[in-house]
C-alpha positions in Angstrom: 74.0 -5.1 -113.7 71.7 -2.8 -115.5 68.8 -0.8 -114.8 66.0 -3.5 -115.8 67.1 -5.0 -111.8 65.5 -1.9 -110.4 61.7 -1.6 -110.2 60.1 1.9 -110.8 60.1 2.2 -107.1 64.0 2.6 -107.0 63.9 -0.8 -105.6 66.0 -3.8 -106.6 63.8 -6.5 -108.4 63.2 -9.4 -105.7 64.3 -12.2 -107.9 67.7 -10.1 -109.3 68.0 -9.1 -105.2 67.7 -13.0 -103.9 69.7 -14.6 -106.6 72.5 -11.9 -105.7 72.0 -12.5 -101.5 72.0 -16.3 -102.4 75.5 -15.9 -104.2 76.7 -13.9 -101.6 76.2 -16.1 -98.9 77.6 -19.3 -100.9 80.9 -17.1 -100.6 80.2 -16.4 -97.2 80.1 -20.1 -96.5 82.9 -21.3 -98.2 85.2 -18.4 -97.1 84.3 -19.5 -93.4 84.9 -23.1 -94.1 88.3 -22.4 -95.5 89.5 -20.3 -93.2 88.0 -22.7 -90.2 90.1 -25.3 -91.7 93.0 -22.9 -92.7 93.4 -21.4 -89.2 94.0 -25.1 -87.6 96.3 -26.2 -90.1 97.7 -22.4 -89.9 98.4 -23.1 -86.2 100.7 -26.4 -86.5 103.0 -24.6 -88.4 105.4 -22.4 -87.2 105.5 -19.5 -89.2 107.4 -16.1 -88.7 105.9 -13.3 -86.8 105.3 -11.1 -90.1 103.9 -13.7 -92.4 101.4 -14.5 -89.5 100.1 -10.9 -89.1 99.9 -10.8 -92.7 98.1 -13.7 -93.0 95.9 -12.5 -90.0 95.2 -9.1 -91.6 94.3 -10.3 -95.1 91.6 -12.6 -93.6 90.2 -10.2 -91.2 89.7 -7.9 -94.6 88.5 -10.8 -96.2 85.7 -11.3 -93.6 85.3 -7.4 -93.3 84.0 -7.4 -96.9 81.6 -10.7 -97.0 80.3 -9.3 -93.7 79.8 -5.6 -95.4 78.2 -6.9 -98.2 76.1 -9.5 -96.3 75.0 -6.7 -94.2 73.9 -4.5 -97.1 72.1 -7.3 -98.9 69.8 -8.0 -95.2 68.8 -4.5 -94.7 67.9 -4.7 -98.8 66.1 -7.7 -97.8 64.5 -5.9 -95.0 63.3 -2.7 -97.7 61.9 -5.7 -100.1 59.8 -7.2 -96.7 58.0 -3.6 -95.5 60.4 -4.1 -92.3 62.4 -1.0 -93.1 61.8 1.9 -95.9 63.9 2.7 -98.6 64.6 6.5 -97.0 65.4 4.6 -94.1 68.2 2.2 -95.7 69.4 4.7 -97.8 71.1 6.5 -94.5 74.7 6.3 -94.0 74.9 3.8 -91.2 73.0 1.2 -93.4 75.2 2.2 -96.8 78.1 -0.4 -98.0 81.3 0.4 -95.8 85.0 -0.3 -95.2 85.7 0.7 -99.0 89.3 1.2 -98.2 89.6 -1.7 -96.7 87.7 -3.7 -98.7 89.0 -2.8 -101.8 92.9 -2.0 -101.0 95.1 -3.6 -103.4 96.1 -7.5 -102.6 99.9 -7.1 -102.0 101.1 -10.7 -102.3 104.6 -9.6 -101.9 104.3 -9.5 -98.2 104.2 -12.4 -97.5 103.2 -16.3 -98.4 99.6 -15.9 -98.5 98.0 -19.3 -100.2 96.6 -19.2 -103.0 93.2 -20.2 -102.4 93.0 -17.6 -99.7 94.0 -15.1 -102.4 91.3 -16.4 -104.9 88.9 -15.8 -101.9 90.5 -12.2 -101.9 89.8 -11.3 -105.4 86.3 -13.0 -105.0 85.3 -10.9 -102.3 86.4 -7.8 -104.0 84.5 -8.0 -107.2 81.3 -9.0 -105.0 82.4 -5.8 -103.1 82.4 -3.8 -106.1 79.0 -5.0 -107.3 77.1 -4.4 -104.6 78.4 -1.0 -104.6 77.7 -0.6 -108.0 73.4 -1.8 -106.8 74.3 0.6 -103.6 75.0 2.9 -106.0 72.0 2.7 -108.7 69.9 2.8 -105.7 70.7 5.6 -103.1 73.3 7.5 -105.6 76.7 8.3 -104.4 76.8 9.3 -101.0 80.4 10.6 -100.6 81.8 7.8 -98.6 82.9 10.1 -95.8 85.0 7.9 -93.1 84.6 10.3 -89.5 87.7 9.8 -88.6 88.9 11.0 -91.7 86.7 14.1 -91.5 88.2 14.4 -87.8 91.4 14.5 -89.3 90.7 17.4 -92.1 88.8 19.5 -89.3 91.9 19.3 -87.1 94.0 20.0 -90.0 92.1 22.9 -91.6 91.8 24.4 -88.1 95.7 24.5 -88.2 96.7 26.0 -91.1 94.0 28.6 -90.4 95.5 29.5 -87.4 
């Protein structure tokens, strides 16, 4: 993506923003059909405890991402239609989220994931990264502070000062 998708008013062009939404939700869609149909033929097999909550966990990131990104591209949406302004959707509770889930390396090692699932994976990711990249052009970098992270190096600091 380059700048000529960004109006002079920091906002994305409507056409580039639509076509992107539009793409989006096509992966949306077929990532919920699959696993719809995946999760009943899933259950009529027996598989082993750890390849179950492996497969479990890798499509719960799966729909973690589509639903981050999906979420991003309606409040965009809602910036392009007057129903919320750019300051607005440029706060921290309407950025992209979940990068460290989102984009955490696909260990296939783990267990037998299937291969389509993993395509879906890889899929989801690059869309993950664009839309950070338009996040990004957009707003600028905003630090990606997790709370309970920050939590954590409070506590921590508090220690060693101690």
């Amino acid at each position: 993506m380059t700048g000529q998708n960004i109006e002079k008013d920091g906002l994305l062009d409507p056409r580039f923003l639509e076509k992107s939404y539009q793409e989006a939700m096509a992966l949306t869609q077929a990532v919920a059909s699959y696993l719809e149909v995946e999760n009943r033929q899933v259950r009529n097999y027996s598989l082993n405890l750890g390849t179950e909550v492996y497969y479990a966990s890798e499509s719960m990131r799966v729909s973690t991402c589509l639903m981050q990104v999906m979420s991003w591209f309606l409040v965009q949406k809602g910036v392009a239609a007057g129903e919320i302004t750019r300051k607005q959707a440029g706060a921290l509770k309407f950025r992209l989220g979940a990068r460290d889930i989102c984009l955490a390396d696909v260990d296939t090692s783990k267990g037998d994931l299937p291969e389509q699932l993993v395509t879906f994976l890889h899929k989801a990711q690059a869309l993950y990264r664009q839309v950070a990249r338009m996040d990004r052009m957009v707003y600028g970098d905003h630090g990606e502070t997790n709370p309970v992270h920050e939590l954590f190096s409070r506590i921590r600091n508090k220690d060693i000062s101690e």
